[in-house]
DSSP file (Angstrom, degrees, kcal/mol; ACC not computed):
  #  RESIDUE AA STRUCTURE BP1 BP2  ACC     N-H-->O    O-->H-N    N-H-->O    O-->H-N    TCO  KAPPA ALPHA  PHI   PSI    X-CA   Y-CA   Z-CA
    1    1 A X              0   0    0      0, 0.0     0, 0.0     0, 0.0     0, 0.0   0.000 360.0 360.0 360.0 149.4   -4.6  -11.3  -16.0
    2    2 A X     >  -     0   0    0      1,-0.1     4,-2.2     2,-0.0     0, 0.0  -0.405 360.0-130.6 -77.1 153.9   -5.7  -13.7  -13.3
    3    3 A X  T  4 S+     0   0    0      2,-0.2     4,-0.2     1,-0.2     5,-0.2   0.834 110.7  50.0 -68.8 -28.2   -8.6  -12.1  -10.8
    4    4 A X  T  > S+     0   0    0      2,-0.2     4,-1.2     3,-0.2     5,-0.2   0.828 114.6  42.3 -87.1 -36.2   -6.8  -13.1   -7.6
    5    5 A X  H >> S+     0   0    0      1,-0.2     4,-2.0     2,-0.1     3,-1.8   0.950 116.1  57.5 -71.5 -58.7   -3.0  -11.3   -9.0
    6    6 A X  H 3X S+     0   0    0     -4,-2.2     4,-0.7     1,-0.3    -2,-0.2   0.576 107.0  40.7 -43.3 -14.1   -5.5   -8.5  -10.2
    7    7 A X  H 3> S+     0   0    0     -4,-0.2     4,-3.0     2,-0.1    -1,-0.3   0.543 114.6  56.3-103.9 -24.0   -7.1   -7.7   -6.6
    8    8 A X  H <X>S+     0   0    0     -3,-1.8     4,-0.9    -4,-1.2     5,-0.7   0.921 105.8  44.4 -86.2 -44.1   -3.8   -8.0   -5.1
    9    9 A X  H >X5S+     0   0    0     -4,-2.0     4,-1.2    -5,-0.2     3,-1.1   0.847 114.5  55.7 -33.5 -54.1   -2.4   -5.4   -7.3
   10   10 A X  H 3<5S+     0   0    0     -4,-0.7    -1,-0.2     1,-0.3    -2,-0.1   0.834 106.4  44.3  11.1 -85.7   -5.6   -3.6   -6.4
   11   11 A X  H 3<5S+     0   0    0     -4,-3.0    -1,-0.3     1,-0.2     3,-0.3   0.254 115.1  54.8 -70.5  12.5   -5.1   -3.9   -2.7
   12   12 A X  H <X5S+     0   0    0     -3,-1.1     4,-2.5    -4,-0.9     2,-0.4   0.409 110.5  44.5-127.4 -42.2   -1.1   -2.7   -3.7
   13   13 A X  T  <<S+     0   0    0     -4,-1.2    -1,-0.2    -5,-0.7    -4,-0.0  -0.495 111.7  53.4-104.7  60.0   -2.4    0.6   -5.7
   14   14 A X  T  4 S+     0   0    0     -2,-0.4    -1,-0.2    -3,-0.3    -3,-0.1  -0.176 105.2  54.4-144.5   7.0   -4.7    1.5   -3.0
   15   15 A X  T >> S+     0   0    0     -3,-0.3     4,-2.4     2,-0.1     3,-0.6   0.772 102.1  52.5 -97.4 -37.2   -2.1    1.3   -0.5
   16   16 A X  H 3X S+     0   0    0     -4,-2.5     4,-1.0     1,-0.2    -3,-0.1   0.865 108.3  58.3 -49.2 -23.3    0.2    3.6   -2.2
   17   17 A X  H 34 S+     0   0    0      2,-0.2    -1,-0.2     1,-0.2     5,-0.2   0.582 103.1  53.5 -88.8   3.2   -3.0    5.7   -2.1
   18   18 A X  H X> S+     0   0    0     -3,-0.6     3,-3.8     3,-0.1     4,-2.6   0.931  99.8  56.5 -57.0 -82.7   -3.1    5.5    1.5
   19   19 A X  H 3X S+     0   0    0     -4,-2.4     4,-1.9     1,-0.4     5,-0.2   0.816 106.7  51.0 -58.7 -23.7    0.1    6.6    2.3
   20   20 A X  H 3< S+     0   0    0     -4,-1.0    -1,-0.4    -5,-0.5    -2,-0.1   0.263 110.7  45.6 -90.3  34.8   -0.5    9.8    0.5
   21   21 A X  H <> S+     0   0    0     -3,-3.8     4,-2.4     3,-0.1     5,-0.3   0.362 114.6  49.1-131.4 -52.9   -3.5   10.5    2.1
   22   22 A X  H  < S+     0   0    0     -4,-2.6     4,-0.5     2,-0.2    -2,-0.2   0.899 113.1  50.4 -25.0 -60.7   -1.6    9.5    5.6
   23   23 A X  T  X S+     0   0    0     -4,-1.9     4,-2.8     2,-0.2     3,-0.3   0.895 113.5  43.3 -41.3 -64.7    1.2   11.9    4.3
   24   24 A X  H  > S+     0   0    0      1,-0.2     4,-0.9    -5,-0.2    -2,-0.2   0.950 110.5  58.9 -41.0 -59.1   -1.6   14.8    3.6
   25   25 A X  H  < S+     0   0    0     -4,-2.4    -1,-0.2     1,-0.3    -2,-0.2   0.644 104.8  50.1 -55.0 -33.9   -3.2   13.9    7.0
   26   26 A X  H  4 S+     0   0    0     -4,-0.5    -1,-0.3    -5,-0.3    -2,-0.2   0.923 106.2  52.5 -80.7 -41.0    0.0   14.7    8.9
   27   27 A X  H  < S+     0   0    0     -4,-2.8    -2,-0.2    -3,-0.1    -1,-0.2   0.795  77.6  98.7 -68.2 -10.8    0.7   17.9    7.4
   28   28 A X  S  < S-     0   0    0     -4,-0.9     2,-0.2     1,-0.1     3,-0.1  -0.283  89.2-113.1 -57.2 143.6   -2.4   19.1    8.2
   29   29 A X        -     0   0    0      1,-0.1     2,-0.2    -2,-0.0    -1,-0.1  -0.497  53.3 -76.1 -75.1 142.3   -1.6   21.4   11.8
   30   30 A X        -     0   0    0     -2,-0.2    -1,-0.1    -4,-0.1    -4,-0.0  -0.056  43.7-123.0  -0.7  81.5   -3.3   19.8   14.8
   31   31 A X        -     0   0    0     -2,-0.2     2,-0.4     1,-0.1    -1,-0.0  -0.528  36.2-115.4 -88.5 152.1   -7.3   20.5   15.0
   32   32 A X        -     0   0    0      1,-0.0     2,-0.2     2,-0.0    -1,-0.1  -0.773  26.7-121.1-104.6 133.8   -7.8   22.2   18.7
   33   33 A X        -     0   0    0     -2,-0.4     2,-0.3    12,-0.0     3,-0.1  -0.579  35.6-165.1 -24.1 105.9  -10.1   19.9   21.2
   34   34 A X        -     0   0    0     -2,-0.2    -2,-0.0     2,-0.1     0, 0.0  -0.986  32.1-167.7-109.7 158.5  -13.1   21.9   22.3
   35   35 A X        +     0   0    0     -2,-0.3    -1,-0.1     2,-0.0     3,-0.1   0.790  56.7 112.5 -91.8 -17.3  -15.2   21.3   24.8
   36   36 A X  S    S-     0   0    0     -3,-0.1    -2,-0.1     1,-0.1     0, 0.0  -0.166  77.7 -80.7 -47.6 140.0  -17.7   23.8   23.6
   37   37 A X        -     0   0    0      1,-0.1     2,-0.3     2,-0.0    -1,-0.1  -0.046  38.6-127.7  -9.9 125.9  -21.1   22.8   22.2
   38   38 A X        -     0   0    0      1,-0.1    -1,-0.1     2,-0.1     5,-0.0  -0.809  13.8-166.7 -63.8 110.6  -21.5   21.6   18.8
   39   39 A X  S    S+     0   0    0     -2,-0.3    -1,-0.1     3,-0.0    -2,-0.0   0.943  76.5  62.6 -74.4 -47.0  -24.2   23.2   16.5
   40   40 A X  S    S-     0   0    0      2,-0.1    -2,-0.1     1,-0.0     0, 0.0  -0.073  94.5-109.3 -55.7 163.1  -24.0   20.2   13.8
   41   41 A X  S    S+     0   0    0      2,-0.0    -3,-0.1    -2,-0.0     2,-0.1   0.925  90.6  46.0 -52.7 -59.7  -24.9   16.3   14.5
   42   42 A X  S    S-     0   0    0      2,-0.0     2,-0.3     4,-0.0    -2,-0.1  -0.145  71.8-120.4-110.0 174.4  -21.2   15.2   14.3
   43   43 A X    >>  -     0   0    0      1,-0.1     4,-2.1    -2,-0.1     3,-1.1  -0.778  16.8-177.8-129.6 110.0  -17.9   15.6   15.2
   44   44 A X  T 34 S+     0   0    0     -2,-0.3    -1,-0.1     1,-0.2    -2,-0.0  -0.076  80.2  59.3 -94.3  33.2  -15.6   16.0   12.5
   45   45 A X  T 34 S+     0   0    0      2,-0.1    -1,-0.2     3,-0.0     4,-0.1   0.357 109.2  42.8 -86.9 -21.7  -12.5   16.1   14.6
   46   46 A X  T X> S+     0   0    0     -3,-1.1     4,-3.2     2,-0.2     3,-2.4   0.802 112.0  57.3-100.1 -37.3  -13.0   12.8   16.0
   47   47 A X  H 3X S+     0   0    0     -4,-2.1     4,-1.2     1,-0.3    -1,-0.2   0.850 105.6  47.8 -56.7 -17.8  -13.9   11.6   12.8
   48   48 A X  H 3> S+     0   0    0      2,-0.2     4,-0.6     1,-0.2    -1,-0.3   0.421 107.4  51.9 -72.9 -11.5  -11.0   12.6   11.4
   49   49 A X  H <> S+     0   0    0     -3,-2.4     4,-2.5     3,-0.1    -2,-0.2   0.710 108.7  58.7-107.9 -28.1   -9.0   11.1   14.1
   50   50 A X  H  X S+     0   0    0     -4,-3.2     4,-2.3     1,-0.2     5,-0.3   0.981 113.7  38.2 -51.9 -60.8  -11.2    7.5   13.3
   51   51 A X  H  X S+     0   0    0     -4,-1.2     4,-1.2    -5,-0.4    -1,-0.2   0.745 112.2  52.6 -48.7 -44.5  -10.1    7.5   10.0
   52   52 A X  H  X S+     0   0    0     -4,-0.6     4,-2.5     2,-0.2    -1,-0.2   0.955 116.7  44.2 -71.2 -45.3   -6.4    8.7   10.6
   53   53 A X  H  < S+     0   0    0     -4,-2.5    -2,-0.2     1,-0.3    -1,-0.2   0.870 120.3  44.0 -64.0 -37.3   -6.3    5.6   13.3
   54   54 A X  H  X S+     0   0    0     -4,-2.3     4,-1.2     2,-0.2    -1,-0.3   0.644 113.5  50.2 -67.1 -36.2   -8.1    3.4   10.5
   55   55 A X  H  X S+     0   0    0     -4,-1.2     4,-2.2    -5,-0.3     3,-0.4   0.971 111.2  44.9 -62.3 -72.3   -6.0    4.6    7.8
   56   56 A X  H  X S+     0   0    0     -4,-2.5     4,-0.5     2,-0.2    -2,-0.2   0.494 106.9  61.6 -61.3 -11.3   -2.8    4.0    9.6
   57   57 A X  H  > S+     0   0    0     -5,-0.2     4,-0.8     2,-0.1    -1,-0.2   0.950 109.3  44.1 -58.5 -51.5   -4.1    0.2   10.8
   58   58 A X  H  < S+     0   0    0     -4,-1.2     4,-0.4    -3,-0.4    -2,-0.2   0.546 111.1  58.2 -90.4  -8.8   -4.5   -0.9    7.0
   59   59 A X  H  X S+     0   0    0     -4,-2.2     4,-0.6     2,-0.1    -1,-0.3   0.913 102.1  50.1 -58.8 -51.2   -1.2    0.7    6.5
   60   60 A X  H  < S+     0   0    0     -4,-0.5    -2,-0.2     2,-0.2     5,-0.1   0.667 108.2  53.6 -49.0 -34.1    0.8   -1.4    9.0
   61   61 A X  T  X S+     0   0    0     -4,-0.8     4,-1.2     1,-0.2    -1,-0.2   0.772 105.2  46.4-109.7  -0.6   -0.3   -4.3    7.9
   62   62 A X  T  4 S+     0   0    0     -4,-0.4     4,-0.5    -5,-0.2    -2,-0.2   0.557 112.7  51.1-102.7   9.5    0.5   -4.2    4.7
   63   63 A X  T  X S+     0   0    0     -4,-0.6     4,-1.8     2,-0.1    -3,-0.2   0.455 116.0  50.2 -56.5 -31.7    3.9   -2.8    5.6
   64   64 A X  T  4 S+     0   0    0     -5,-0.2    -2,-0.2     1,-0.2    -3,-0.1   0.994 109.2  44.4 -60.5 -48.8    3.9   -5.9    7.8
   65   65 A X  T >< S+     0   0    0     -4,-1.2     3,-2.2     2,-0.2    -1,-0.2   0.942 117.7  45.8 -76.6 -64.9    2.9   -8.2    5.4
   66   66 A X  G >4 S+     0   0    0     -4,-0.5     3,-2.7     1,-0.2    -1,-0.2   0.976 106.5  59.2 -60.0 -38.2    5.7   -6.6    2.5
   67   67 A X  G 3< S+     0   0    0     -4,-1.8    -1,-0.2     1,-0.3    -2,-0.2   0.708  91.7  64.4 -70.0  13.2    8.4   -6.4    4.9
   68   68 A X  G <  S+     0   0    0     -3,-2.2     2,-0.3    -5,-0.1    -1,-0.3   0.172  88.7  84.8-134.7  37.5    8.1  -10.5    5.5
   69   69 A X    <   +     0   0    0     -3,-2.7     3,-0.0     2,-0.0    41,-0.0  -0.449  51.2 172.5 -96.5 156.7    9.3  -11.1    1.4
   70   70 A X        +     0   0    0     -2,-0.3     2,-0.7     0, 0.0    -3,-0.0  -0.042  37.4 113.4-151.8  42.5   12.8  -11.0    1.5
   71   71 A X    >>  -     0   0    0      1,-0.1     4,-1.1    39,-0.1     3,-0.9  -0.887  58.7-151.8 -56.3  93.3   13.4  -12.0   -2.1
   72   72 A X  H 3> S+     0   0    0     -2,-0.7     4,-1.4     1,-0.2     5,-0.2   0.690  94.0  53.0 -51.3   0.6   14.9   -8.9   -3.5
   73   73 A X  H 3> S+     0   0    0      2,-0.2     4,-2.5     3,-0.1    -1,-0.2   0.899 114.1  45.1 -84.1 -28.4   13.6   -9.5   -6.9
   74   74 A X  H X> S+     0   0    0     -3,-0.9     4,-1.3     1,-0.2     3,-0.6   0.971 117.0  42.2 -78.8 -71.6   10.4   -9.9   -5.3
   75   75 A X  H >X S+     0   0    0     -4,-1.1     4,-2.2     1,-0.2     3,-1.9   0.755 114.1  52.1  -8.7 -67.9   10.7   -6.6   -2.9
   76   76 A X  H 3<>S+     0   0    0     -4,-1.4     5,-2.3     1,-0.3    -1,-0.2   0.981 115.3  41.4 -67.5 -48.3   12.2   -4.4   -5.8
   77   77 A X  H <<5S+     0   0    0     -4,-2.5     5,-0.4    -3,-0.6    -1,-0.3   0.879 120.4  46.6 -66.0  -8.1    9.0   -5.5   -8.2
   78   78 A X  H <X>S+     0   0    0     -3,-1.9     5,-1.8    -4,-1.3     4,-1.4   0.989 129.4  20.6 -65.2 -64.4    6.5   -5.0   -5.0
   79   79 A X  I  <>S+     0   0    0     -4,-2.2     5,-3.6     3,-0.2     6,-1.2   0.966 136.2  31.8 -88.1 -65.6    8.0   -1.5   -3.8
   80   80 A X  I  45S+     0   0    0     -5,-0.4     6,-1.5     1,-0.2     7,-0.7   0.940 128.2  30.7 -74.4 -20.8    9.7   -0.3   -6.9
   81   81 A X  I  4<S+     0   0    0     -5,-2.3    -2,-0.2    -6,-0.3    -1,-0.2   0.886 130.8  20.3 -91.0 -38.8    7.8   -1.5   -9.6
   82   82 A X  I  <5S+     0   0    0     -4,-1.4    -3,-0.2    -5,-0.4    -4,-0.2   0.756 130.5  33.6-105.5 -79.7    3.8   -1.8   -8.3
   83   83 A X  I   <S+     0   0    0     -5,-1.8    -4,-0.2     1,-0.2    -3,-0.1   0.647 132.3  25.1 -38.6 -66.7    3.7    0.5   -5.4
   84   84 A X  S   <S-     0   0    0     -5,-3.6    -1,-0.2    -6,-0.1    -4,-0.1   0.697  88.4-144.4 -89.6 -25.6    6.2    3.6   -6.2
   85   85 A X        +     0   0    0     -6,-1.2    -4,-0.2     1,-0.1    -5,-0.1   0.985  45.1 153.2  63.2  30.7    5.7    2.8  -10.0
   86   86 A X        +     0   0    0     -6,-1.5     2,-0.3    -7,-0.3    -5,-0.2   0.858  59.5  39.0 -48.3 -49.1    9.8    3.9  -10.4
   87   87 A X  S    S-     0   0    0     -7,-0.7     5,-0.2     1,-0.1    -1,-0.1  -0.954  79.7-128.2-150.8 110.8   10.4    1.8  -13.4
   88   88 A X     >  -     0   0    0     -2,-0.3     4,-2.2     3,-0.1     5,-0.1   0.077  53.9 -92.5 -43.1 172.2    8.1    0.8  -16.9
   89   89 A X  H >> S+     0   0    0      2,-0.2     4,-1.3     1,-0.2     3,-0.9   0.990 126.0  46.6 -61.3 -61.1    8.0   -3.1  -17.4
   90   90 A X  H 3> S+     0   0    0      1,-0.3     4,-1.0     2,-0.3     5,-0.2   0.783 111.9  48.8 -79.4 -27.1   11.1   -3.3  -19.7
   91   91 A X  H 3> S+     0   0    0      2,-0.2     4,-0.7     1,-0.2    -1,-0.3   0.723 109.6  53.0 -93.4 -13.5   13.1   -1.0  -17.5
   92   92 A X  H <X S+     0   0    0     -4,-2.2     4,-2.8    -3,-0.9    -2,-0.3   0.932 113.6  55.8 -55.0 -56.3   11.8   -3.5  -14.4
   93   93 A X  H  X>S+     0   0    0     -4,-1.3     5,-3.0     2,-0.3     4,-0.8   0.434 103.1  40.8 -14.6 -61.8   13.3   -6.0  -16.9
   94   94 A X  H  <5S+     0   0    0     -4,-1.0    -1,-0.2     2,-0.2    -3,-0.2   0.808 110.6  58.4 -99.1 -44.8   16.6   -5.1  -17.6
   95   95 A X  H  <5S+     0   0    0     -4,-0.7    -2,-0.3     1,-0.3    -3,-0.1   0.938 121.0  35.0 -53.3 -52.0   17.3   -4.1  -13.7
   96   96 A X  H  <5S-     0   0    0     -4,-2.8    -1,-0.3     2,-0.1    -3,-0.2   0.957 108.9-136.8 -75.0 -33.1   16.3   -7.9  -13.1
   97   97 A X  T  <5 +     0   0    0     -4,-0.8     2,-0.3     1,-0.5    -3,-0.2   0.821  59.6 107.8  57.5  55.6   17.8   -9.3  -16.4
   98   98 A X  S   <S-     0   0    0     -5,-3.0    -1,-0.5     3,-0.0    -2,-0.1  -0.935  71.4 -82.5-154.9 173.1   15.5  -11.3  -17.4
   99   99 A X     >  -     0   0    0     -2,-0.3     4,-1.4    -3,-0.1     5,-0.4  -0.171  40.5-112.6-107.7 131.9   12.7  -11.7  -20.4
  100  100 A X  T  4 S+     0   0    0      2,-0.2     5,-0.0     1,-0.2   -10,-0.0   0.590 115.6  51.6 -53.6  -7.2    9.3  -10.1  -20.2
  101  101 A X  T  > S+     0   0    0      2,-0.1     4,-3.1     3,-0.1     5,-0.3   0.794 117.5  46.0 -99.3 -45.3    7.3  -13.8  -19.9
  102  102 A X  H  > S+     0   0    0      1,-0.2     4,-2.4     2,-0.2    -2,-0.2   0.809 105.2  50.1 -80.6 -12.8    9.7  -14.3  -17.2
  103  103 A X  H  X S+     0   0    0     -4,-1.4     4,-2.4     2,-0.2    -1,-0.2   0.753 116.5  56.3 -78.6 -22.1    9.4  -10.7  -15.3
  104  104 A X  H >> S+     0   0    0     -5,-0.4     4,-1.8     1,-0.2     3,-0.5   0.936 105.0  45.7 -53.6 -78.4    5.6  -12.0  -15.7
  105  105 A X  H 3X S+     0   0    0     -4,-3.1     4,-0.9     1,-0.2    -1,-0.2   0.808 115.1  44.9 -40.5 -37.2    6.2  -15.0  -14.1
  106  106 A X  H 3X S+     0   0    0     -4,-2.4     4,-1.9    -5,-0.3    -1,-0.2   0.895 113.1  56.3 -87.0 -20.5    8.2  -13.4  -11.1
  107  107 A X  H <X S+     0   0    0     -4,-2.4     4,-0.9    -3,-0.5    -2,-0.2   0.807 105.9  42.5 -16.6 -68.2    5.8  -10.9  -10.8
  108  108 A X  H  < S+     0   0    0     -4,-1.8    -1,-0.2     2,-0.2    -2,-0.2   0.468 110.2  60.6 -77.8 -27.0    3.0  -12.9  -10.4
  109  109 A X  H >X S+     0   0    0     -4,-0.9     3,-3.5    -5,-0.4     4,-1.3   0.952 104.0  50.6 -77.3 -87.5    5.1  -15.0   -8.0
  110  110 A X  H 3X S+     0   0    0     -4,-1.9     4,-1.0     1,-0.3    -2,-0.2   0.523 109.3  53.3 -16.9 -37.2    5.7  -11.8   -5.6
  111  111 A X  H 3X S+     0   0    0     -4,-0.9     4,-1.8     2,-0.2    -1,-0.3   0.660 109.5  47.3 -65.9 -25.2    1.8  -11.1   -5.6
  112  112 A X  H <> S+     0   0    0     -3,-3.5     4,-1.2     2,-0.2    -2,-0.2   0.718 115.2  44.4-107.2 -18.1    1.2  -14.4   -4.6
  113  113 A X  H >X S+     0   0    0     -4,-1.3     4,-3.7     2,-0.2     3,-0.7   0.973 113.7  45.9 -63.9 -69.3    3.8  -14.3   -1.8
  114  114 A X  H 3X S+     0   0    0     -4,-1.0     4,-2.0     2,-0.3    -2,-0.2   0.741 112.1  59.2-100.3 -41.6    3.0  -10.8   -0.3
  115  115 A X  H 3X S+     0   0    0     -4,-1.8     4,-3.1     2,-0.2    -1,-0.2   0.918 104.3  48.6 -59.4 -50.6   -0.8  -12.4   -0.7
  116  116 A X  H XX S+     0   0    0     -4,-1.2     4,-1.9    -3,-0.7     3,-0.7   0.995 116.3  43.6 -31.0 -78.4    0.4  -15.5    1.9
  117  117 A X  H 3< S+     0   0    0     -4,-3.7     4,-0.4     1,-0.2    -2,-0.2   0.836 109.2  55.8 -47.1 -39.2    1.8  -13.0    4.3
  118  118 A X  H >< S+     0   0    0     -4,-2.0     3,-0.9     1,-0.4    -1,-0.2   0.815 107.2  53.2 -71.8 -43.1   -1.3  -10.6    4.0
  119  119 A X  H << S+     0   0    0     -4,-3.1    -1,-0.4    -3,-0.7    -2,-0.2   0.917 106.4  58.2 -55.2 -53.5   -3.5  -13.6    5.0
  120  120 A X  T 3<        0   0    0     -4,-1.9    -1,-0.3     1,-0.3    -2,-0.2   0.401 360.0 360.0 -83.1  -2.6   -1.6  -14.0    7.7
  121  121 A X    <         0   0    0     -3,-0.9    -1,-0.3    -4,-0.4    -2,-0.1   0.096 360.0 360.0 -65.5 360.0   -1.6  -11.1    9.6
């Protein structure tokens, strides 16, 4: 596999692990403000709120960034196929109708697309 489709895939599988760590991060209840003294160095409520705001940047733009394909063969292999991980390669395959060298090729096309937008953000 080329290095450049292989980092975006990368950056692809380490957004899905975003959003479930986004997803965790919401269910968590609220942590209550206080003004009281601190015994420890830090504060791990605002660091947690750095993180959430920082999490939820690199999410946005790589929502931005898929949502400005609007191939659907490329969308369905972005979202269903790399991201959600729905569908093996052959069953990607037959939902496009087409040949595995050629699900390569549109594949590979769709990284390189979603890569364009990402830059451009």
């Amino acid at each position: 596999m080329r290095q450049d489709i292989k980092k975006i895939r990368n950056l692809l599988k380490e957004y899905a692990k975003l959003k479930r760590e986004i997803r965790t991060f919401n269910q968590v209840s609220s942590p209550v403000l206080s003004v009281a003294p601190s015994h420890s160095g830090g504060n791990g409520v605002e660091t947690s709120l750095i993180n959430y705001v920082d999490l939820s940047y690199q999410l946005k733009e790589v929502d931005d960034a898929l949502n400005s394909i609007h191939n659907p063969q490329y969308q369905f292999i972005l979202h269903d196929y790399i991201i959600n991980k729905r569908f093996t390669r052959n069953e990607a395959c037959e939902r496009l109708t087409v040949s595995v060298s050629k699900f390569n090729y549109i594949k590979n096309r769709a990284l390189e697309m979603f890569l364009l937008a990402y830059e451009r953000l």
